[in-house]
C-alpha positions in Angstrom: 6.8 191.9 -131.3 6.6 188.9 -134.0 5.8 189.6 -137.0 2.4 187.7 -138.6 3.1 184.4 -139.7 3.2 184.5 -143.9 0.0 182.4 -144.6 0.3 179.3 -147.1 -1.0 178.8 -150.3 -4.0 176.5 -148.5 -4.9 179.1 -146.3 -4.8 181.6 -148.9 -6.9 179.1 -151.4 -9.1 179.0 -148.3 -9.6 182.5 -147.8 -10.3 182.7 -152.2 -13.1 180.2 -151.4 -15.0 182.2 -148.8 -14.5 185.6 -150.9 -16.3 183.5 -153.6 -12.7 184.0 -156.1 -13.2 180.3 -156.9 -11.0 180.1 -160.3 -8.1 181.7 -158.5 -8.6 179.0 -155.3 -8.9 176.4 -158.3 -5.9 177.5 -159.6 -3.6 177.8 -156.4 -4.8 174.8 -155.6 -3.4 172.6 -158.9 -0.5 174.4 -158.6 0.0 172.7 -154.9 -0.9 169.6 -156.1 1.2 169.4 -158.5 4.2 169.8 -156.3 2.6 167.6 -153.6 0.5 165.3 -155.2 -0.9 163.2 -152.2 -1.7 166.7 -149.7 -5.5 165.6 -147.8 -6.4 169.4 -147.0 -5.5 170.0 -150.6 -7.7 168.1 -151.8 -10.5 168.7 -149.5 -10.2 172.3 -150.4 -10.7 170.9 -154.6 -13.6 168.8 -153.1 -15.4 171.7 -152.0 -14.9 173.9 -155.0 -16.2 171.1 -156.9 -19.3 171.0 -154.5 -19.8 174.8 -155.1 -19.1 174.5 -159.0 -22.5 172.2 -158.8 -19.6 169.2 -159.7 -21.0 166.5 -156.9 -19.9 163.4 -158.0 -16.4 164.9 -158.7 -16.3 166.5 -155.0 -17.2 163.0 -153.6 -14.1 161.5 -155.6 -11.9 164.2 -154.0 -13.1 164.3 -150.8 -12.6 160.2 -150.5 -9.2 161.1 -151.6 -8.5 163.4 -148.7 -10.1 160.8 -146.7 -7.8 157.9 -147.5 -5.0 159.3 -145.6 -7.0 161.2 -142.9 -9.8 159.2 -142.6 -11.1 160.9 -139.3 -10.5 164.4 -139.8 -13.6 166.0 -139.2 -13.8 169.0 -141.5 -13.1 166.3 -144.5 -16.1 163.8 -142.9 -18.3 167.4 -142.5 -17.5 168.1 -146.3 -18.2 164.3 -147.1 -21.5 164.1 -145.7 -22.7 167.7 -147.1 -21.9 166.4 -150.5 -23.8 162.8 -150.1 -27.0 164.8 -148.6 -26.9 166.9 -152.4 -26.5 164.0 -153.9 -29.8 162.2 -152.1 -27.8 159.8 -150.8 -29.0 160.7 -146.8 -28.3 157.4 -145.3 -24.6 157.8 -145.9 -24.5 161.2 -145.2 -26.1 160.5 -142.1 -23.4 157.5 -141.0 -21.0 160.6 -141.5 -22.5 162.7 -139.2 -23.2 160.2 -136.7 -19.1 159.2 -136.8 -18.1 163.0 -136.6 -20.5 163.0 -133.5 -18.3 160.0 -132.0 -15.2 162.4 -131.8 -17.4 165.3 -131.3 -20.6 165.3 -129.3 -20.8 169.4 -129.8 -21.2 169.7 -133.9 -24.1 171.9 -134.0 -23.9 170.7 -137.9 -24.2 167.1 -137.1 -27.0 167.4 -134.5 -29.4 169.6 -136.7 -28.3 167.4 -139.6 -29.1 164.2 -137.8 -32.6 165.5 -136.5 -34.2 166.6 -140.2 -34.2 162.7 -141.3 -35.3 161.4 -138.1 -37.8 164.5 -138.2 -39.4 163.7 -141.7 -39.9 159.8 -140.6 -41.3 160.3 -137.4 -38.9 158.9 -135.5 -39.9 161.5 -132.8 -37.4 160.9 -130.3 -34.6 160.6 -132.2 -35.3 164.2 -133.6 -36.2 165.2 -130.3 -32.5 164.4 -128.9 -30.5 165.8 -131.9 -32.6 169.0 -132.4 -32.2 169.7 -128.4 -28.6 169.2 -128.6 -28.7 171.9 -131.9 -30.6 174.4 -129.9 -28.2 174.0 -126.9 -25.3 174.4 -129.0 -26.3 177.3 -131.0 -29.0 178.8 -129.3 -29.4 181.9 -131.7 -30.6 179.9 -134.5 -34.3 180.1 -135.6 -34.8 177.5 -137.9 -33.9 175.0 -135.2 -36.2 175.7 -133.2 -39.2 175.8 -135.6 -38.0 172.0 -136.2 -38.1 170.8 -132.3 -41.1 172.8 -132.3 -42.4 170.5 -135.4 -41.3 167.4 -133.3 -43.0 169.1 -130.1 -46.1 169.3 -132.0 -46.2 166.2 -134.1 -45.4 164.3 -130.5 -48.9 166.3 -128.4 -46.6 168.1 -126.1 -48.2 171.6 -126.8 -46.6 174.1 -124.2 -43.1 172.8 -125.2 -44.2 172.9 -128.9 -45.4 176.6 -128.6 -42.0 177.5 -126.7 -39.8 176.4 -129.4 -42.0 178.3 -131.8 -41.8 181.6 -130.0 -38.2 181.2 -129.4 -37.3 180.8 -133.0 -39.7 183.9 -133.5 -37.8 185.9 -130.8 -35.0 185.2 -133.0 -36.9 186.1 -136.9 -40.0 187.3 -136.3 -41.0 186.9 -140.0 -40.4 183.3 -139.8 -43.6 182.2 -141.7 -43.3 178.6 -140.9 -43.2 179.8 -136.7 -46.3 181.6 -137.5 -48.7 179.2 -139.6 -47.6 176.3 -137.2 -48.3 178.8 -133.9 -51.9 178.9 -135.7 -52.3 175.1 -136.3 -51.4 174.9 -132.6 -53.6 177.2 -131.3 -56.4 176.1 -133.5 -55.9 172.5 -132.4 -56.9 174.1 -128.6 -59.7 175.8 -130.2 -58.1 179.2 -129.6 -59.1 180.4 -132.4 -58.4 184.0 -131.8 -55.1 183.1 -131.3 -54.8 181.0 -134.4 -56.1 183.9 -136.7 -53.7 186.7 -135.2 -50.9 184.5 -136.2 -52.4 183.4 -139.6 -52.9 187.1 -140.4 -48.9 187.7 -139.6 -48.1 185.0 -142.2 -50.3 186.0 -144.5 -48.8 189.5 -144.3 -46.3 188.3 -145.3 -46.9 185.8 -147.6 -49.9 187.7 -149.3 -50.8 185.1 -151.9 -49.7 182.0 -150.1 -52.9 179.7 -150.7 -52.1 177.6 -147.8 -52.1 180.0 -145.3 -55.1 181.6 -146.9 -57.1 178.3 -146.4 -55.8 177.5 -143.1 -57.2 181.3 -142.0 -60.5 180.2 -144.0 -60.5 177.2 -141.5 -59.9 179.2 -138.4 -62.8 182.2 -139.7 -65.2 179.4 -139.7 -64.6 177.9 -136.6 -65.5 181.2 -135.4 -68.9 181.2 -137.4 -67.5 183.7 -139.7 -68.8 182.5 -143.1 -68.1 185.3 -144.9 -64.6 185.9 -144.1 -63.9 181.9 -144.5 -65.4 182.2 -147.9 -62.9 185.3 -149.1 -60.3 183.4 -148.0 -61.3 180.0 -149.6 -61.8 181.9 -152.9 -58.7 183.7 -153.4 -56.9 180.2 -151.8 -58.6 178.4 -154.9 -57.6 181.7 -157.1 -54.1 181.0 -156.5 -54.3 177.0 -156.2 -57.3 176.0 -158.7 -56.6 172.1 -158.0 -56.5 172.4 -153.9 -58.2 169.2 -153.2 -59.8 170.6 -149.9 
């Protein structure tokens, strides 16, 4: 029987990182570069700290620096475009994402990455394609599907839209998002009883949330129910005093 390989110092700064030790990763780290001054996963590993340390614009210098001698290694490109998104720089972050994608059509992280942008600008197919892909690939993760359930719904395909909702509450049933947007759906087919039984789950737990408080308000008066509408509106406006609706 072999013995167990003795790790290196990178794994071992790796293994500092996820344990959180990050001055004793930082440390074991300089010491490798001072010996080899031009090692890529090195500096990859320094990019990240810096990332974690809230130091952006340094990681980006060190991550480009792993970069200029392995330019398509993946993990560096995945590290690259994580620190660009901080940054606010999204168009860049996604022409990482879509290049990782070129060499590997299975990144769950490049998918769900890819389909938040094209998400929040509408671009409706787009989102539709990359969010599938994200579900497919990691089918046990809920805020995925609440987001191709967002698509689903902003696009008028209902059923599909209410499917990904209940799948991503299958996963967290406390998922308030799931829940308010199962009631938007359900009040947009005038299922109003529907709507309410899954505003009243958000609201549970969200007691104080003023949005979910008006959209039950809403749903209570389609029903004719004044007076619950009007308990909910009040306590909506006592928590947001400058709601414009």
């Amino acid at each position: 029987m072999q013995d167990d390989p003795v790790p290196t110092d990178l794994a071992v700064a790796r293994k500092l990182i996820d344990n959180g030790q990050l001055a004793e990763a930082s440390n074991s780290l300089r010491a490798r570069l001072d010996r080899d001054p031009a090692n890529a996963e090195a500096w990859f590993l320094m990019a990240r700290l810096a990332r974690l340390a809230g130091q952006r614009d340094m990681a980006l210098r060190m991550v480009a620096t792993a970069l200029a001698s392995q330019p398509n290694t993946l993990e560096f490109l995945g590290e690259q475009a994580s620190i660009l998104s901080e940054l606010g720089q999204g168009e860049r972050s996604a022409e990482c994402h879509r290049h990782i994608l070129l060499s590997n059509s299975g990144c769950f992280e490049s998918h769900a990455a890819l389909g938040r942008p094209h998400a929040g600008k509408g671009e409706l197919q787009d989102a539709y394609r990359h969010l599938r892909a994200a579900a497919q690939l990691r089918p046990r993760d809920a805020e995925t599907y609440n987001l191709l359930g967002q698509v689903l719904l902003d696009a008028g395909v209902l059923d599909d839209a209410r499917n990904a909702f209940l799948a991503c509450l299958e996963i967290n049933p406390n998922h308030i998002q799931a829940l308010l947007r199962l009631g938007n759906l359900h009040r947009e087919r005038q299922q109003t009883g529907q709507a309410i039984q899954f505003y009243r789950r958000a609201l549970a737990l969200k007691p104080e949330d003023p949005y979910i408080l008006s959209n039950l308000g809403n749903a209570w008066l389609d029903m004719g129910e004044s007076d619950e509408a009007v308990v909910c509106y009040r306590e909506s406006l006592r928590q947001y005093p400058d709601a414009p609706t």
